[in-house]
LUMPA-662574 format. One record per residue (C-alpha): x negated, y, z; residue number from 1; residue in one letter. Coordinates in Angstrom, 2 decimals. Layout:
N
R       px       py       pz    n  res
R        X        Y        Z  NUM    A
...
This chain:
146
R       px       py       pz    n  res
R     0.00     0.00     0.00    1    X
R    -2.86     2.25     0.82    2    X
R    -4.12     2.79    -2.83    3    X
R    -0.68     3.55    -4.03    4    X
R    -0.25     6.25    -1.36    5    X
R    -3.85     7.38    -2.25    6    X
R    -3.02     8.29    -6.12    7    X
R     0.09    10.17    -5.04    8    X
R     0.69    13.62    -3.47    9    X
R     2.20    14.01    -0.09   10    X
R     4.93    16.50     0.94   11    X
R     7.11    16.45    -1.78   12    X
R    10.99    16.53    -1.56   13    X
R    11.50    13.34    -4.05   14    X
R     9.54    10.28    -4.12   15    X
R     6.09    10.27    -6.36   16    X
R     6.16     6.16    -5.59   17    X
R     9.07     4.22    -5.56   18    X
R     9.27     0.11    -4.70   19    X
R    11.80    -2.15    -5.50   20    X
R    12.61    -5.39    -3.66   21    X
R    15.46    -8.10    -3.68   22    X
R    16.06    -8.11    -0.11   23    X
R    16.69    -6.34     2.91   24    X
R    13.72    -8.61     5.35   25    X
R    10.89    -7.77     1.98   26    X
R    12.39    -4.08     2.40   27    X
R    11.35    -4.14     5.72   28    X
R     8.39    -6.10     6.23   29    X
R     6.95    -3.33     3.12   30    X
R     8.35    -0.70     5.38   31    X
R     6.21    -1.85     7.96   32    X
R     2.79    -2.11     6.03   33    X
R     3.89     1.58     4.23   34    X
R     4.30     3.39     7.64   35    X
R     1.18     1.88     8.96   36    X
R    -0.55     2.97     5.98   37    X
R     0.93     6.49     5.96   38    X
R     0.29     7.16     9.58   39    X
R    -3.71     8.21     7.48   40    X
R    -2.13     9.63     4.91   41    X
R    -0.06    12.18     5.81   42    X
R     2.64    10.87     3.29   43    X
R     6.18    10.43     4.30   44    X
R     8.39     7.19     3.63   45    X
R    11.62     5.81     3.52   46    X
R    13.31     2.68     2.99   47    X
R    17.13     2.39     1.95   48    X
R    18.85    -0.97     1.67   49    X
R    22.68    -1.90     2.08   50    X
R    24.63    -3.93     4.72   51    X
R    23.90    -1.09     7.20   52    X
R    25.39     3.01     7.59   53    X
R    24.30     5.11     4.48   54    X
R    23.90     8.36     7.33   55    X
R    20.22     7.57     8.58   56    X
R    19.00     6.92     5.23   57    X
R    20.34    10.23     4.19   58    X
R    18.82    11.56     6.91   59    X
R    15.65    10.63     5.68   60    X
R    15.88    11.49     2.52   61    X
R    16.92    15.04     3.08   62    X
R    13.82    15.29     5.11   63    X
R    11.66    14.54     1.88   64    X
R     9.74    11.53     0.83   65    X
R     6.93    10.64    -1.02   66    X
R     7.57     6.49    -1.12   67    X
R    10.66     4.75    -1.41   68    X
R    11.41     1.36    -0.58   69    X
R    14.41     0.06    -1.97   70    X
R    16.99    -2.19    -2.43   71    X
R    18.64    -2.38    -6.27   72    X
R    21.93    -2.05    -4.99   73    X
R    21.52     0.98    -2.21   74    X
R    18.97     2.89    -4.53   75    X
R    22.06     3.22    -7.19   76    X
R    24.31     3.97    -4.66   77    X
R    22.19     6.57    -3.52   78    X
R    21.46     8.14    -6.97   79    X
R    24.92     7.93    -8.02   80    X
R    25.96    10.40    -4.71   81    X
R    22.65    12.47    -5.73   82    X
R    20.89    11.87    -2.58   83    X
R    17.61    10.90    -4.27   84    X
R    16.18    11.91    -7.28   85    X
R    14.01     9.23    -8.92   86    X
R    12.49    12.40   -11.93   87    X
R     9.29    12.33   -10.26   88    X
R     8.69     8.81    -9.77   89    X
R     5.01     8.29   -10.81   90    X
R     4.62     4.89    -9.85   91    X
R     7.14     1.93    -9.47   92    X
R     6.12    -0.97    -7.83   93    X
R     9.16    -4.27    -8.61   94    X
R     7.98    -6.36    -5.79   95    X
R     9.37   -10.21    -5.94   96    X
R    10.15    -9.47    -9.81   97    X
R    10.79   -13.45   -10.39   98    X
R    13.20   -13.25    -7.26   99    X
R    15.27   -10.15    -9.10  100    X
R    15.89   -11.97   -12.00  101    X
R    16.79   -15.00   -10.49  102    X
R    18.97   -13.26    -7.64  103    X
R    20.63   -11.78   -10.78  104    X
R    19.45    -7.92   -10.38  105    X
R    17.65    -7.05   -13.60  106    X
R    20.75    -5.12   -14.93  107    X
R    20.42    -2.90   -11.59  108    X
R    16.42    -3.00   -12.09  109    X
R    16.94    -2.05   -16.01  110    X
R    19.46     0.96   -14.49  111    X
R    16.79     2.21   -12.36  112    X
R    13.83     1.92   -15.09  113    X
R    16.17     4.52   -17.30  114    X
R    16.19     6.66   -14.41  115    X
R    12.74     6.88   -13.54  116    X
R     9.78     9.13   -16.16  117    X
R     8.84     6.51   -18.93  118    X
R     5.04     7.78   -18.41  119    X
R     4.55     6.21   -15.37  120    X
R     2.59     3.18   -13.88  121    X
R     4.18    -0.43   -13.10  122    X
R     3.37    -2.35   -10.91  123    X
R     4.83    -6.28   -10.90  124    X
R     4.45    -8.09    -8.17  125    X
R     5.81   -12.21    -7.78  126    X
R     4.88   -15.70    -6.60  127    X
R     5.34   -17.06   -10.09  128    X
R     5.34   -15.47   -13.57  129    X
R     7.94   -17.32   -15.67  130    X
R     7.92   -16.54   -19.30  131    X
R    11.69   -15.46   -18.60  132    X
R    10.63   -12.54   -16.03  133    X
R     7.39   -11.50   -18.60  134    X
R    10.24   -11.91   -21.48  135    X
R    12.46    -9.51   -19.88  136    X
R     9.74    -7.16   -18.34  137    X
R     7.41    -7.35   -21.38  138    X
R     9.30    -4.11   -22.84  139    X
R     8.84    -2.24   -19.91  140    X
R     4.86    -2.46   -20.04  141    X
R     2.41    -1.23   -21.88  142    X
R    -1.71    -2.48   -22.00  143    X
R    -0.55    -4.76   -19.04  144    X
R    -3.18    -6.50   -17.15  145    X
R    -2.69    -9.54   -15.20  146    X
């Protein structure tokens, strides 16, 4: 976590980094690495997932933040009531890719992609690399290295 948080600014309003993960325990466990990692930094994180209130995630957001950990589902909820705007994202991290696609999120995934700059850096992170997830992914990269 520390070298994304090391090629981004800190203070912003919206998020420079953004991660995406299937699950609300991976959201977690990242959001425990990110604010140990941050605590040098200076940089300022959130992490929004469903199956809980929507108000301290707000919260957070309004304060600013310069990495996002998300959920597929919550993040769209969130953009689609304009609490976070995902036009500065710089770097998106899909963490437990092979897991989205199998979990059946890649149309959410695609959703977010459209909203993020196209001039950006991916990062794909999973325990196995199907030819179905670098199929479906293979459009979002370019000069991938593996």
């Amino acid at each position: 976590m520390l070298p994304v948080l090391q090629r981004i600014a800190s203070g912003q309003k919206n998020p420079r980094a953004l991660v995406v993960t299937p699950t609300r325990e991976l959201a977690l466990q990242i959001e425990g690495v990110a604010v140990e990692a941050s605590r040098f930094t200076g940089h300022r994180m959130a992490v929004v997932y469903g199956g809980v209130g929507y108000e301290p995630q707000l919260k957070a957001l309004r304060r600013g933040v310069d990495l996002l950990v998300a959920t597929p589902g919550r993040l769209l909820d969130l953009v689609e009531k304009k609490a976070v705007d995902l036009s500065q994202v710089e770097i998106l991290v899909l963490d437990e890719a092979d897991r989205m696609l199998d979990m059946g999120f890649w149309p959410q995934v695609r959703r977010i992609i459209a909203l993020i700059p196209p001039k950006r850096q991916n990062l794909l992170f999973s325990a196995t690399m199907s030819s179905d997830v670098l199929r479906i992914i293979g459009s979002t990269l370019t000069d991938p290295s593996r």
